[in-house]
C-alpha positions as CSV (number, residue, x, y, z in Angstrom):
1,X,12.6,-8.9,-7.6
2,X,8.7,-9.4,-7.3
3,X,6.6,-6.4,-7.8
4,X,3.1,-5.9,-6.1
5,X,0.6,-3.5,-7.3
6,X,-1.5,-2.0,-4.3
7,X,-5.5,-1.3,-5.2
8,X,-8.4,-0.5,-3.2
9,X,-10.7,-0.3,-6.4
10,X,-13.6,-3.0,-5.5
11,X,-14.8,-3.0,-8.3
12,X,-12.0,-3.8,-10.7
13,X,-11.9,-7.7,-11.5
14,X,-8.5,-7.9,-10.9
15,X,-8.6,-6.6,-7.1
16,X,-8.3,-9.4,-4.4
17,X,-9.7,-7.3,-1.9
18,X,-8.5,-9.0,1.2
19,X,-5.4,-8.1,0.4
20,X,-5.8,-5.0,-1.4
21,X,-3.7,-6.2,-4.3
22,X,-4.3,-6.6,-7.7
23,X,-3.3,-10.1,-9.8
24,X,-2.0,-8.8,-12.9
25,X,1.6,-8.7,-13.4
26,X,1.7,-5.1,-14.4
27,X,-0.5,-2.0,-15.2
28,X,-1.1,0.3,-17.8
29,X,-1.2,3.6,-16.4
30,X,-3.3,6.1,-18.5
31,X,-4.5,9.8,-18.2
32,X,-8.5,10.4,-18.2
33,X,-10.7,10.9,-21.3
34,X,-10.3,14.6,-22.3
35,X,-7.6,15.6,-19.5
36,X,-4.8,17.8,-20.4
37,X,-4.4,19.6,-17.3
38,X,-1.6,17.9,-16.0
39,X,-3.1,17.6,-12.6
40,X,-2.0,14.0,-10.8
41,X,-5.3,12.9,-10.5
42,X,-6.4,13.5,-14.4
43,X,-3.4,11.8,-15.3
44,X,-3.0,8.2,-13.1
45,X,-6.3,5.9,-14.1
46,X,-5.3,2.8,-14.4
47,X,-6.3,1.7,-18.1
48,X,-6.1,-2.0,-17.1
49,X,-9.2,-2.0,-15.3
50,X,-11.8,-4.3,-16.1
51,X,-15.2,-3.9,-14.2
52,X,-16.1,-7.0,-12.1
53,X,-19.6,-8.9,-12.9
């Protein structure tokens, strides 16, 4: 079964923006720098983000 990942993060070298998807294969999903509050939007960065040039 093929997997696509969804992003709408421009900046990210890995987003093809015209179709709002991202080329990697899979994601490492990671919490923020000095979050611990357990709130969803602390807690789903994606640490595979790479910024474009």
């Amino acid at each position: 079964m093929a997997q696509k990942i969804y992003c709408s993060v421009c900046s990210c070298s890995f987003n093809e923006a015209e179709k709002g998807e991202c080329t990697l294969k899979s994601i490492q999903v990671t919490p923020c720098a000095n979050c611990k509050k357990g709130s969803p939007e602390d807690e789903s960065f994606c640490g595979s983000y790479i910024q474009s040039k």
